[in-house]
Structure formats: C-alpha cells, structure tokens
C-alpha positions in Angstrom: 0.0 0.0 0.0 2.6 2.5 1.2 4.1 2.0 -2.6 0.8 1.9 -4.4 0.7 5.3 -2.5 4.8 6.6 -3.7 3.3 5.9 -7.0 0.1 7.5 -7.1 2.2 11.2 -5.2 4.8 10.8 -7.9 2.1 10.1 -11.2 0.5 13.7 -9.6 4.1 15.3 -8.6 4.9 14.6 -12.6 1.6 15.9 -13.9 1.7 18.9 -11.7 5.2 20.3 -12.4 6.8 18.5 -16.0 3.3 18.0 -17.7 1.4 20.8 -16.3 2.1 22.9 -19.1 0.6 20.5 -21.7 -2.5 19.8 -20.1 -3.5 23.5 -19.0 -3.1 24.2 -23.1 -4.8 21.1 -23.8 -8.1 22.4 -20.9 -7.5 25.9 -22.5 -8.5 24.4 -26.3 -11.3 22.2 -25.4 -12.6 25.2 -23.2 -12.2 28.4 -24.8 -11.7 28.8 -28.8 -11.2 31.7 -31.1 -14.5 32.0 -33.1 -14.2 33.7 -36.8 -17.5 36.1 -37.0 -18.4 37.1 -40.6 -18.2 40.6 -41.9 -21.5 41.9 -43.1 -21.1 40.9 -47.4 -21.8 44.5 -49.3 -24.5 45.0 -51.2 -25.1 44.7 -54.7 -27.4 47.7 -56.2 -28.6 48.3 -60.0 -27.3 51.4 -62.1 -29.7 53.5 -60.6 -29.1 52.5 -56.8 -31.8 50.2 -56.3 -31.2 47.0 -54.3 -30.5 43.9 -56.1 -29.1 41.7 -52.9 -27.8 42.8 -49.5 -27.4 41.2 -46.2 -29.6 41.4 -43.4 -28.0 40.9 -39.8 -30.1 38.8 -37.5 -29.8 37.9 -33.9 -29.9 35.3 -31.3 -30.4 36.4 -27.5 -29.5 34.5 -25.0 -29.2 34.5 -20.9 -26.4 33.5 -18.9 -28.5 32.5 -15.6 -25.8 32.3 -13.5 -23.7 35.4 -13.9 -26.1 37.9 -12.3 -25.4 37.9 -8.5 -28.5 36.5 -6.3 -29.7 40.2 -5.3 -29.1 41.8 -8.6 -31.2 38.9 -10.5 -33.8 39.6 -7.7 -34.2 42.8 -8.5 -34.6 42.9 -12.4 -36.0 39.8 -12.6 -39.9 41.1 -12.9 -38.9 44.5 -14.7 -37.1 42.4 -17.4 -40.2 39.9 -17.5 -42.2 42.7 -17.9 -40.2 43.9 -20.4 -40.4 40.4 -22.5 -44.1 40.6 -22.3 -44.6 43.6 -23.6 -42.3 42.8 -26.4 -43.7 39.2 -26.9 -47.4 39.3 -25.6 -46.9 36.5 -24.0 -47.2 36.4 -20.0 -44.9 38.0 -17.6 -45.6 35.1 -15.5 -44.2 32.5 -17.6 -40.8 34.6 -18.6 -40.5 34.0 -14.3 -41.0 30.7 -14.2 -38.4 29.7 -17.0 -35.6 32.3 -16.0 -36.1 31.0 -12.2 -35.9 27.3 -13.4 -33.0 28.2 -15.7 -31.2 29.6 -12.9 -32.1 26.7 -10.4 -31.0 24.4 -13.7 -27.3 26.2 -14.0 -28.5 27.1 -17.4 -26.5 29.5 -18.7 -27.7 29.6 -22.7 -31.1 30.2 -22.1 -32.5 31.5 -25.7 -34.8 34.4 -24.7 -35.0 35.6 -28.7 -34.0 34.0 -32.0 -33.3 35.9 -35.2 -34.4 39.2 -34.7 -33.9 41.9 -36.4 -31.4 44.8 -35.4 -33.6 47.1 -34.2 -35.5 44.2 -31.7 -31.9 43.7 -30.8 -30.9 46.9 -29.5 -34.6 47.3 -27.7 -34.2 43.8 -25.9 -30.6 44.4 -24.7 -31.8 47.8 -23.1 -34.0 45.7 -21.1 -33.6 45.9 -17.5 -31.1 43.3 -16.2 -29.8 42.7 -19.5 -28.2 46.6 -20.1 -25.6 45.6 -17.6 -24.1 43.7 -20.0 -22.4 40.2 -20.4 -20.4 40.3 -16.7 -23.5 41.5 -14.7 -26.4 40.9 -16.6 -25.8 37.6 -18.3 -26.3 38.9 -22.2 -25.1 36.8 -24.4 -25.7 38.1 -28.2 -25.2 36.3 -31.6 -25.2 37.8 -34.7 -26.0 36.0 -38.1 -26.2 37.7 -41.9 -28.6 35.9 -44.1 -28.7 36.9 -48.0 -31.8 38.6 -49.6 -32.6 39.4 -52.9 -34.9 42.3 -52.6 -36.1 41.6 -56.9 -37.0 38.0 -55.7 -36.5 35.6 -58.5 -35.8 38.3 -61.4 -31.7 38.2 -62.7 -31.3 36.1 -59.5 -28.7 34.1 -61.6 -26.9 36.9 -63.1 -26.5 38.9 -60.0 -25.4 35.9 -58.1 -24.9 34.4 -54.7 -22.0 32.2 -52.8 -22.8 29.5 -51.3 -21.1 27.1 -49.0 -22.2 23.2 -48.3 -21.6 20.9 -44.9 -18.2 20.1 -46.9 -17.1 23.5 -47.1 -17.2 23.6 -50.7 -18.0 27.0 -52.4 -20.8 27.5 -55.1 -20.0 31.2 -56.3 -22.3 32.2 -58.9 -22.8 35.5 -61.4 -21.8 39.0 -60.1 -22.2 38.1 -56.3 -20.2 35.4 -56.3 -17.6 36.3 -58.4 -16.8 39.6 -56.9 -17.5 38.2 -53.2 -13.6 37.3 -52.4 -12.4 40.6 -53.6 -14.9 43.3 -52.9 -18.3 42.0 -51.1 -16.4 39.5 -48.3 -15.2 42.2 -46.2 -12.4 41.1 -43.4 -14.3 38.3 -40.8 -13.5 39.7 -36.8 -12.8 37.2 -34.2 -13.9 37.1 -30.7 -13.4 34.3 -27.5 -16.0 31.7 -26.7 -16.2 29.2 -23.8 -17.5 25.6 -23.7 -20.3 25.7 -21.2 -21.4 21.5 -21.2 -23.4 19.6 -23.9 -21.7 21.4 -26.9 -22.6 24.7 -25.9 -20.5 27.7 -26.5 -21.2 31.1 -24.7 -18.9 34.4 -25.7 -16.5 35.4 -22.8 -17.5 38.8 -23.5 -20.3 41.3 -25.1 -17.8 42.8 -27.3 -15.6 41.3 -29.7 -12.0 40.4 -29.9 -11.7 42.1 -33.2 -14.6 43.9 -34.9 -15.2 42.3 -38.8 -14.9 45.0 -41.7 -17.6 45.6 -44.1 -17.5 44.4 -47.6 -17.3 47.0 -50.2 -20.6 47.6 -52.3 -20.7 46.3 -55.9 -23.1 48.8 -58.3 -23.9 46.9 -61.3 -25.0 48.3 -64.9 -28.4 46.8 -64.4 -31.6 49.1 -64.8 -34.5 47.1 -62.7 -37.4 49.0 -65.3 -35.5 47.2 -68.4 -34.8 44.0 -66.6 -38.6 43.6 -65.4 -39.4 44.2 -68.8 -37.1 41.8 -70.1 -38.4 39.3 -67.8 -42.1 39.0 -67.9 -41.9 39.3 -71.7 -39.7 36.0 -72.2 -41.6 34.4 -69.6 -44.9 35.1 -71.2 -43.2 34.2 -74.3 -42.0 30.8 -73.0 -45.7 30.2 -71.5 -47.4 30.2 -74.3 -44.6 28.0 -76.5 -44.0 25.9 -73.9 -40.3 26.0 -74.5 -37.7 24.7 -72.4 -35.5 27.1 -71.9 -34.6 30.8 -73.1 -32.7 33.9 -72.5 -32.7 37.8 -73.2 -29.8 40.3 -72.8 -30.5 43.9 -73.6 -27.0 45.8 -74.0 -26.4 49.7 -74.2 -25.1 50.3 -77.6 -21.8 52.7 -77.1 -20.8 51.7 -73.6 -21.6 47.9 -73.9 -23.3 48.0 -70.5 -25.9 45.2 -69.7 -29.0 46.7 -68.9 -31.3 43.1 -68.7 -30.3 39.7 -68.7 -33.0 37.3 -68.4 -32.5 33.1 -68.3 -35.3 31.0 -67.6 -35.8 27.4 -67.5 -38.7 24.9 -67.0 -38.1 22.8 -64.1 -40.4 19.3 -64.2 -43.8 20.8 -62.9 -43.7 23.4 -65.6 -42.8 26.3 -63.3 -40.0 28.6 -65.2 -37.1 29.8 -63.1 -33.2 31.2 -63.1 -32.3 27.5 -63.7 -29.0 28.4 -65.7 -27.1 31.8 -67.1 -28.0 30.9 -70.6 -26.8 34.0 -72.1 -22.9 33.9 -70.9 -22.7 29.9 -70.6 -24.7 28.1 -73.4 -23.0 27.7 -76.5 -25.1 26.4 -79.3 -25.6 26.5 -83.6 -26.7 30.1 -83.8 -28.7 29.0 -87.5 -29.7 32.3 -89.4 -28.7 35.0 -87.2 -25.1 34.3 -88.5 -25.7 35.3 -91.8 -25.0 38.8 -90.7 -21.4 37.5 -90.1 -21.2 36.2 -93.3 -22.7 38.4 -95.5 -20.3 41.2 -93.8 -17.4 39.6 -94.8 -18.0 38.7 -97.9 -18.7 42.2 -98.3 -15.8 43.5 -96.9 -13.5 41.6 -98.7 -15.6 43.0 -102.2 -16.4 39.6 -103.4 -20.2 40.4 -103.6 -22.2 43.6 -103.2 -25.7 43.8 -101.8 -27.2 44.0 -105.5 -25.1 40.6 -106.8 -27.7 38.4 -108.4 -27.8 34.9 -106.6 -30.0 31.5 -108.0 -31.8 29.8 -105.3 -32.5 26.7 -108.1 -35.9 25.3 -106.5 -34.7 26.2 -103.1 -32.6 23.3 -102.7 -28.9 22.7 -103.2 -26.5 19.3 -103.1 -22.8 19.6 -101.5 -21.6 16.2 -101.0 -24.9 14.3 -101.0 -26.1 16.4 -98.1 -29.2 19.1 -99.2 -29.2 22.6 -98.5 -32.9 23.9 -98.1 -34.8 26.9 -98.2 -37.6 27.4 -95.5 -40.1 28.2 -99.1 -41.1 25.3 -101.0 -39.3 26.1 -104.7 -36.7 28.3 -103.3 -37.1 32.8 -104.2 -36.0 31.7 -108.1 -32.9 34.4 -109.2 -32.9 37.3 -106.0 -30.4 39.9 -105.5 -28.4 38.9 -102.2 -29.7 41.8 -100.2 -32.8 39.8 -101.1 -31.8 36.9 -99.7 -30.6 38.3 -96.3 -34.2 40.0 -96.1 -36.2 36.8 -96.7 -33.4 34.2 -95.1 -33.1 32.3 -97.8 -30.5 29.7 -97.0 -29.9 28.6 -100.5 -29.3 32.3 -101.7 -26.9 33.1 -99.0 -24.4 29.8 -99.3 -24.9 29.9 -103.5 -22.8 33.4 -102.8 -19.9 32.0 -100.1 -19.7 29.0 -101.9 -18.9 30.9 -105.5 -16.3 33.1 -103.8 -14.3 31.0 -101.3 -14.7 27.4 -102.0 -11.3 27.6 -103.4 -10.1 30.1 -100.4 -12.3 28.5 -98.0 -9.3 29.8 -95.0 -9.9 33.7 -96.7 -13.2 33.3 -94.9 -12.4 31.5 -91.9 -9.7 34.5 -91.3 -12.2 37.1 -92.0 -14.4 35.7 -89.4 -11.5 35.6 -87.2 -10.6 39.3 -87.8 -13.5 39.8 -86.5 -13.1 38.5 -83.2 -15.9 36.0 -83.8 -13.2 32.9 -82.8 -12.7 34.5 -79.5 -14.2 34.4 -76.1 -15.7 37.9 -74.7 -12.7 38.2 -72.1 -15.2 38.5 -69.7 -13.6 40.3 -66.1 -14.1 38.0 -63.1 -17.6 39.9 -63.0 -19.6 36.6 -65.1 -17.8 33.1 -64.8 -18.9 30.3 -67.0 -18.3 31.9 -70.6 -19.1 29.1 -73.4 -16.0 28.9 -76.3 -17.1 30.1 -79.8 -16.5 27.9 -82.1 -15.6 28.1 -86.0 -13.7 25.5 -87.6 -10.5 26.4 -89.3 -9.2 24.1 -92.7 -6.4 23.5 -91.3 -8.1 21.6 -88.4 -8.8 18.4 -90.3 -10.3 17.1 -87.2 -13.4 19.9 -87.8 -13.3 20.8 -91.4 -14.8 18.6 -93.7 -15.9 18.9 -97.4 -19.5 20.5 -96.2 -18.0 22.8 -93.7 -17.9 26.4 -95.6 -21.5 25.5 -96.9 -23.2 25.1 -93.5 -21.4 27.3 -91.7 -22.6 30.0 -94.2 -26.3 29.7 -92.9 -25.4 29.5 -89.1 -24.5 25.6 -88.8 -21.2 23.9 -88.1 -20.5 27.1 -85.7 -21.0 27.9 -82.2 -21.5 31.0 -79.9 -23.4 31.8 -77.0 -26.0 34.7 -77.5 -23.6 37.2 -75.7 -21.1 36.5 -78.0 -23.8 37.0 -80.9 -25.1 40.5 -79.5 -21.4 41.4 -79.3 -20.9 41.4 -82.7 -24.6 42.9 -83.4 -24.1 45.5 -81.3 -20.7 46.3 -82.9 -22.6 46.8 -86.3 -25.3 49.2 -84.5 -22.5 50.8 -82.9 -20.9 51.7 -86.1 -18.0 49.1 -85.8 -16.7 49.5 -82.8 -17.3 45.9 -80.9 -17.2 46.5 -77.0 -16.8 44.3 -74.5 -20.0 43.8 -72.5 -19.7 45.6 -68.9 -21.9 43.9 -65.8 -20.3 46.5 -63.4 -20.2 49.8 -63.5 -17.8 50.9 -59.7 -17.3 49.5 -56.3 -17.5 51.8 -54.0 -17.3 52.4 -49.6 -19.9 54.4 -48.7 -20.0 57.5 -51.6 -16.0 56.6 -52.3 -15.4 55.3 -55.4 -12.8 52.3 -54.9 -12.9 50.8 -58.2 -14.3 52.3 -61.4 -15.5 50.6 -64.9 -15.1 51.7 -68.1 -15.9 51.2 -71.3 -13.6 48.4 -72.9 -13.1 48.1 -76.3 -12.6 44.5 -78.1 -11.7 45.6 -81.6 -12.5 49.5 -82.8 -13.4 48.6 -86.4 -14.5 45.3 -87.1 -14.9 46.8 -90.8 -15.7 49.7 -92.7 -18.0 52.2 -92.3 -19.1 51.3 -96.0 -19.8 48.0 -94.8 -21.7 49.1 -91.7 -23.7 51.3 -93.6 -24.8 48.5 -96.5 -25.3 45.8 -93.5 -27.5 48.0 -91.2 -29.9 48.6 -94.1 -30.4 45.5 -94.5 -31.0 44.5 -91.0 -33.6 47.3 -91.5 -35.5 46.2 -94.7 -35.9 42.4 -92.6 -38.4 44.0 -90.4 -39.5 47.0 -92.5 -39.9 45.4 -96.0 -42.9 43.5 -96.9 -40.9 40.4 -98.0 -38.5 40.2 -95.0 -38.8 37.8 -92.2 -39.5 40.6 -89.5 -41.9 42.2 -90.8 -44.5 40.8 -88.5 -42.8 42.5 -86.4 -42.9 46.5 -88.4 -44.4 49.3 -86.9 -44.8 52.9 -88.5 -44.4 54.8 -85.5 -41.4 52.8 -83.8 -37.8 51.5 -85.8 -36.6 48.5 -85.6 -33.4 46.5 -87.0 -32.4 43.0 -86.5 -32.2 39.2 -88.4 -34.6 36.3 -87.4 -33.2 32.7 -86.8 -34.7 29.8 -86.9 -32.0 27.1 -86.3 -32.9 22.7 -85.9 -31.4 21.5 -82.9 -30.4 17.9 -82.7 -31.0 17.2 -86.3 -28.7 14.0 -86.5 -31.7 12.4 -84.5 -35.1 13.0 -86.4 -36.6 11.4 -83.1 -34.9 14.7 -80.9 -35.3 17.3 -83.6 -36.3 20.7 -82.5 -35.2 24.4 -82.8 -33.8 27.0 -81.9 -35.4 30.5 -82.3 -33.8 33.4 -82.2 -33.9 37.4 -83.2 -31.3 39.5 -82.6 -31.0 43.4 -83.7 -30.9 47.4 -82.2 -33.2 50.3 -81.9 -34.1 52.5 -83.2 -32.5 51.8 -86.2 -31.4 55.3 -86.5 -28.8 56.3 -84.0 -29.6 52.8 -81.8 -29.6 53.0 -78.6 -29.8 49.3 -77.5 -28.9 46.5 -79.2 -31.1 43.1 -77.4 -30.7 39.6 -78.8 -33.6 36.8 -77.4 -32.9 33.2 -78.1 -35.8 30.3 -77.4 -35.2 26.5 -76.7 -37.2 23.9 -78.0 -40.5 25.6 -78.3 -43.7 23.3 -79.0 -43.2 22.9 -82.5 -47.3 22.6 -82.4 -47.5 26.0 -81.9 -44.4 27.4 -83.8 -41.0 27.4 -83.8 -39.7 29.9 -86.5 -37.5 32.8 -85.0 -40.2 35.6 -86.0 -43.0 34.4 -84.5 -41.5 33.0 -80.9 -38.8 34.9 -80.3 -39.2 38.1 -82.3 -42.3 39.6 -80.1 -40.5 39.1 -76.9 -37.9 41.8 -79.1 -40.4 44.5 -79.9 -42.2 43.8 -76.6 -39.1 44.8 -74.8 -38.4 47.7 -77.6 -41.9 49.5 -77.4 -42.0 49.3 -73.3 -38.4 51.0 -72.9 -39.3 53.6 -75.6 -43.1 54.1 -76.3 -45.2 53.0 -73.1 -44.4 56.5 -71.3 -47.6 59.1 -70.4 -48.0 62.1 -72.8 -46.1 65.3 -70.7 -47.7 69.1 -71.0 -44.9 71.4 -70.7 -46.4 74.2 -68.7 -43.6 77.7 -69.4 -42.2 77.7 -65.4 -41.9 80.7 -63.0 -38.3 82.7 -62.3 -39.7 82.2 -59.0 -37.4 81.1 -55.3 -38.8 80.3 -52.2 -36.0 80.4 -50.0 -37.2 77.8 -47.5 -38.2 75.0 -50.3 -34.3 75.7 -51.4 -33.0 75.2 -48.1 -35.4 72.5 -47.5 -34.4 70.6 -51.2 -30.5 71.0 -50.3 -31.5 69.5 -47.1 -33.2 66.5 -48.3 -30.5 66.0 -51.6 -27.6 65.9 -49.1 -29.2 63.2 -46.9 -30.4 61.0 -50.2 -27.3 61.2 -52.0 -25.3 60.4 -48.5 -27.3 57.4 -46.9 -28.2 53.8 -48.4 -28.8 51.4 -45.9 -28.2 53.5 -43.1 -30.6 55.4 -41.0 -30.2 59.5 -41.5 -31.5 62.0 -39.4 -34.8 63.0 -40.7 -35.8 65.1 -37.7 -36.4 68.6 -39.1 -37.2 67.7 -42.4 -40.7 68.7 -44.1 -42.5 64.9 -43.3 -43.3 64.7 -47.1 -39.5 64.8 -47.7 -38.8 62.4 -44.9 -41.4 59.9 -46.1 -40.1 60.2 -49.9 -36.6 59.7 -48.8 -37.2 56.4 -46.7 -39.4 55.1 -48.5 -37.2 55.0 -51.7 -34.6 53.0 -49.1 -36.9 50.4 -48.7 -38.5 51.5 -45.5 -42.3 51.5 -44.1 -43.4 55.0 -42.9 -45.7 55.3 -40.5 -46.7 58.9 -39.9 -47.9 60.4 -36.0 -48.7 64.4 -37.0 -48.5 66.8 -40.1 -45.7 69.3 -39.9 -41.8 69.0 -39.5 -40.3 65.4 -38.5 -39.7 65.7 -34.2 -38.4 62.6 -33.6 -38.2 59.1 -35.0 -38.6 56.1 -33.9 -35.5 54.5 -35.6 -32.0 56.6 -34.5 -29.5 57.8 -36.6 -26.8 55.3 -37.8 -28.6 52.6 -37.5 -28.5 49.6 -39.9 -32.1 49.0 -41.7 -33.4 45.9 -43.7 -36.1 46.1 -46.4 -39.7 46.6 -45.4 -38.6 47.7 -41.8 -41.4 50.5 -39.9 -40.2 54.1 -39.0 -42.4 55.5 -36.8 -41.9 59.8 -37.4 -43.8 61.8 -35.0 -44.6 65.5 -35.9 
C-alpha cells in the first residue's frame, strides 16, 4: 500500500510540475476557442441604386442564468419579465417561471430571442437586467447575416450568390459570387467563446476580440425598369410556346453596359425559373442570325455587293450528298443577295460564299476571325462560365470537312453563346466598334469610389464604315420590307433592326429534332440606342418554332415598353420664381439622399413629405404620427435598416 501510495504522489508530482504545461493548453482548447465572426457581405445595387441583394443581420439572445449575483437577478428579474411581455405578448408570469428554473438548472444559454432583427436587438438588450451587460447581466448576443434578394427571382442568376455546403465547398455564382472574395467578403473579426457542457458555447465577452470590416458595395450596370421588362416578356413568351428554356440580354449600344439579362428554364412541374445563365454559358448552332457575319465579310472583302444576283434553283442545293434547303417550298427563283438576307433564304446566302471562297475557304475562316468571332468575350471576373465560340478552321482536319464552308454560311457547323452573338450585333449598331459587354459599373465604400469601370473596347473597327452602312440597311429592310422575315414584327411609328433565326437542334436524331429560335438586332435603327438579342429552346413545334413568330415579339415587346409606353407630358412655361425655405429644404433632403443607403439618416427637421419620400425609396415603411416637420423618429441615426422595416416619425 505505502508503494501503491509513492506511485500514485509521484504520477500527480509529474503531472503537476513536468506536464502541467501540456495539459492546461490542452483544458484551454477544449474550453475556450477563437470563433471567426463574418463581416456583413456589401450589397449589390442596379445602375440606378436600387437594391439587387444585401445582407440582413439577424440575432440570437440569450441569458447567462448564473452570472447575475443572487440580489441583482432579484431585482430585475420582474422589470425584465415585464419587459419580455410587452415585447412578446406572452405572460410576464411564464418569462418568471423559465428564468427562475433556468437559474435553479445552471442554465446559462437560455435563448430568450432567436433571429431578430437589429432594431428588436438593440430594444431587448436595453431591457432591465440585460443593459448591464455580459459580466452583470448575463447577455449573451449572436449575430448572423442571411442573403436577400430584394427583386426576388428576377436576374437572381446573373447577379449571383455564394454558397457554402456541410463540406465547405463553395458554389460562387454571377456577379455576387464572383466579386465576393475581392470586394463583397469584407475582413471576418474574431472574438473568445467558452464551452459551457453539452456542446454549448457562450462568448466570454459582449464585445468582440476584433470587430469584422464591411464588404465593399458592388453597383452593377443593371436598370431594374429594363430588366422587369425583359423578364415577364420572355416568360410570357416561354408560357405560351411551352419551351424549355430561353434567355434575353439587352445591352447599351456605345458603352456595352448590360442593362437586362433574363435566363429562364422549365423545371419538371412546368414552373419557369433562373435555372442556368443561358446568355454567358450556353453555347449552341446560332442557324440564321449568322448570316449577318457572313454576308459582312463577304462584303468586306468585295467579293459580292448587296445587288449581286444569286440562284436559289428550286430552293434546294446538293454539297456532298447532303441538301441545303430553303424554309419556301421552290426556293425565291434568281434574288439579289440583299434579297436573300431580307427573306433568309439559305440557298441564296451559301450559292454566294460557296462561288467566292470554295477555293479560299481559309480567306473566310480569317475574315471571321478578324472579326473577333473565334474568341471568347474576355469577360472580367464579373460573369464566370463563358461558353467557347466555335468556327472550324481548314487546317483543323479534325473539324473541317468537305461541307464545312457551306453550313457554316447559314449558321451551322459554328457555335457562340447569344452574348457573344449580340457582341458582334451590337458592334454593327454601334458603327463598328465591338465592345466588350460591362456587368459593373464601380465599387464603391460608402460615396467613395474604390474601383471604377469603363468602357472596354474588343476591336475599334471590325470593318468599314461602308460595310456598316450597307449591313445596317439590310438589317432594316428584314423588319420593315414586306418580304423580309421581321416584318410581323414593323411598326410605322417605332424602328426597328435585327435578323430572325430559326435554327434545328439535334438534327442528327429525327426522333430529338427541335429548334432554336432566335432574333437578334438594335433600336431604333437610326442612331440605336440598345442593341437586345432573345434566343428560345425547343419551343412546342405545335404551336411554332420559327424565330419571327416565338422569339421576335419578346424583341419588340421589350423595344416598345423601354421607348413608347411612357404618359404624354404638357410642358407648362415655369416661373423665375425662389422660395428660400423650399431651397433650403431641397438642399436638405438631396444631401441626406445622396449620403445614406442602408443607413438610418436623421430626418428630424425635415418637411415629413420629404422624410417619407426619402425612406421610402430605401426600402422603409413609414408610419406617420402628425403633419408638420419630423420631431423625432422612432429608428436613430446610424442605424442599420433591412427592407420593409417600420419608421415610426412623429410630428
């Protein structure tokens, strides 16, 4: 015994003084750890400022039971219950009950609120008992952010999100996601936590160890008023062909800024959703909307001219075995080839690039690649997922074959994705200049520009201004001439200029085969001011399938609402009058829009009109207490707000 004793004193002499060290480190990890807390993400906002996605904070509270001394938690205990009640409308009686069992349990995580808001937050921890903080009171406060896309469903692909799954692996997707890591993210803070029993984890302290830095804001080229447009048009469109799938982008002309972008697909019950960015990502056979490409440089290298006399023979011609038709039953007979442009004609169009560069079939191929066409968009880190054009050179014997000029003259054998398409569209209606399209437009802190985006040019003269000019009137006379394939689509008080497509998907399999329809072009044709391509999946072919009929109206849809569905004004000659106190009360109200976002100004002062126009273009709900001047307000100044959150102003 008296060695089982020896033993046992020097086993404790050794842990005590050699191994003490190890062990206390070892109690200090499985007791207290370093928790990483996230920085709020920034926000992402349209052209004009309005909120496409932002982060709302949210908020656990909880109670540490034990740390308020016995006569202290005595004497708050009913004021905070009464406090709880009011808050909760449930009885002050039953907050008793559970804070005195959770006291008699050694409970000291009881959850008194769960994902509140940050205005509930700073209300309850002003509660009595609670205001004396983490070391008196027992607060213990947890904040969450949780995502929120205040457009709901509309562009929710395109502008993005990250996500990250139980393996820790990271989805990033559109602008969100690809700008998160260098602009949104912000720099995460870090504060102490200790292990309380049964996996629980309480701060150490109601502040943290180092405060997380806000993510900068992202302000994208979006306009909301185009993109809503955009995307009720191609989903009504999409309804009523019940296609599969479809997309729209609507691009500015000069600056190449992205004003919509719409991708919707069907999911199995029929419901249409932001299934896949279509526009950046899918590249497919773009069928006749590639003749533009063609025809333009065949032009430019002066091997035809618009007036050239072409024979369609019966609308059908043989390369190879393999049978080029024409959508009309015995062909458009002998047609000029600005003819053939206007009506599609398939056999009209290859008859000319066959003639000219079957010998030289690489001439072509190098025009088109002068062109940019065999290039990606070189898309910034703004939109991932960019499909790879695709135009088969000669020299690639594994692509070329003896058919592969013929096809790829009326839009087969080639790929692009309907970005890439619009690109080179818009360079026409831009006069030649192809532009790179732009999601972003800055990033900025607050009202400090951090990083600015400009205009970025891809190639400033894809050809000549001769060719541009012969090109666009042809794009015209599609839609305005009886005879061209757009002309369903004419109106005398509104101009428009684009090229139908109708394209077979799938053709190898005559059990799969479907189309593609498509319509890409600018307006007004004079001077255009957007150039918008829409492209349609697999529509029912019960109901239709060529490019002018499904995907042409979503086109002028979108067109007449940005341009011609706007009230009739009356000028009325103004006054050389001044008020001085509407001045002062204007400079008031302009400094305090132009200088908060998502944070609550001071409105007290203000004219209450002014003060309800201001917050309610943030987002806020105003409930007005008076008529008058703004006297106080019910949410402070500098305080955080989320969408749909009540001011109270009282007058």
């Amino acid at each position: 015994m008296f060695v089982f004793v020896l033993a046992v004193v020097f086993k404790l002499f050794v842990i005590q003084f050699v191994q003490g060290e190890k062990y206390r480190d070892l109690a200090e990890k499985r007791t207290v750890k370093n928790v990483e807390i996230p920085a709020n993400r920034g926000n992402v906002y349209s052209a004009d400022g309005s909120l496409l996605a932002t982060s709302i904070p949210k908020y656990d509270i909880r109670f540490d039971a034990l740390t308020p001394s016995a006569r202290t938690f005595e004497k708050y205990l009913i004021p905070l219950c009464d406090s709880l009640a009011k808050y909760s409308g449930k009885p002050s009686a039953l907050y008793q009950n559970s804070l005195r069992k959770a006291r008699a349990n050694k409970n000291r995580y009881y959850l008194i609120a769960r994902n509140i808001s940050y205005s509930n937050y700073i209300r309850i921890r002003n509660f009595p008992m609670l205001n004396l903080g983490a070391y008196k009171g027992g607060l213990i406060v947890e904040q969450t952010t949780r995502r929120e896309h205040p457009m709901g469903a509309i562009a929710h692909r395109s502008i993005g999100y990250e996500k990250v799954d139980s393996d820790g692996n990271v989805t990033r997707a559109g602008i969100d996601g690809a700008y998160g890591e260098e602009y949104l993210s912000g720099v995460n803070g870090h504060r102490l936590k200790q292990k309380i029993g049964n996996g629980q984890w309480k701060p150490i302290a109601d502040y943290n160890e180092v405060e997380p830095q806000d993510g900068y804001d992202v302000y994208t080229t979006i306009d909301v008023n185009i993109q809503d447009i955009a995307h009720h048009a191609l989903l009504e469109q999409l309804e009523k062909y019940k296609a599969d799938h479809g997309c729209v982008v609507v691009m500015e002309t000069k600056t190449g800024e992205v004003k919509a972008i719409a991708n919707l697909g069907r999911n199995p019950e029929g419901y249409y959703y932001e299934r896949r960015n279509y526009a950046v990502w899918e590249s497919h056979e773009p069928g006749s909307t590639f003749k533009l490409m063609a025809v333009t440089a065949a032009l430019e290298d002066k091997v035809i001219d618009t007036s050239d006399v072409v024979d369609t023979q019966n609308g059908v011609l043989s390369f190879y075995g393999k049978k080029v038709r024409d959508s009309k039953r015995g062909g458009y007979g002998k047609i000029s080839i600005a003819k053939a442009f206007e009506v599609s004609s398939n056999t009209g169009i290859v008859s000319a690039i066959d003639k000219h560069y079957r010998k030289n079939p690489k001439k072509f191929v190098e025009h088109l690649y002068s062109m940019n066409l065999n290039q990606k968009l070189g898309l910034p880190i703004s939109i991932s997922g960019e499909g790879e054009p695709v135009i088969p050179h000669p020299d690639d014997k594994n692509r070329w074959s003896g058919i592969a000029l013929q096809w790829m003259a009326y839009g087969y054998g080639v790929s692009f994705t309907p970005l890439q398409t619009l690109t080179f569209y818009n360079a026409i209606a831009n006069g030649g200049e192809m532009v790179r399209p732009q999601f972003l437009k800055e990033v900025r802190e607050f009202d400090k520009t951090i990083v600015p985006f400009k205009k970025e040019v891809i190639n400033p003269q894809i050809c000549s201004e001769e060719t541009v000019a012969k090109v666009t009137q042809l794009l015209k006379n599609v839609v305005e001439k009886r005879h061209g394939t757009g002309h369903g689509l004419y109106s005398p008080n509104f101009s428009m200029a684009g090229k139908t497509g109708t394209c077979q998907k799938d053709y190898r399999n005559k059990e799969k085969l479907n189309y593609i329809s498509s319509f890409a072009g600018f307006f007004p044709a004079e001077n255009p001011k957007y150039s918008c391509i829409v492209v349609i999946h697999e529509p029912d072919k019960s109901v239709g399938y060529y490019g002018a009929d499904v995907s042409g109206p979503v086109f002028k849809k979108i067109a007449q609402k940005i341009f011609t569905d706007t009230p009739l004004i009356d000028e009325v000659e103004q006054l050389e009058f001044a008020d001085a106190k509407a001045e002062k009360d204007f400079e008031t109200y302009y400094e305090v829009a132009k200088t908060y976002k998502t944070i609550m100004p001071n409105v007290v002062g203000m004219p209450v009109m002014d003060a309800m126009a201001l917050l309610e273009n943030m987002g806020l709900k105003v409930k007005v207490d008076g008529v008058g001047d703004v006297r106080k307000q019910s949410i402070d100044k500098g305080v955080k707000i989320a969408p749909n959150q009540t001011v109270v102003l009282n007058i």
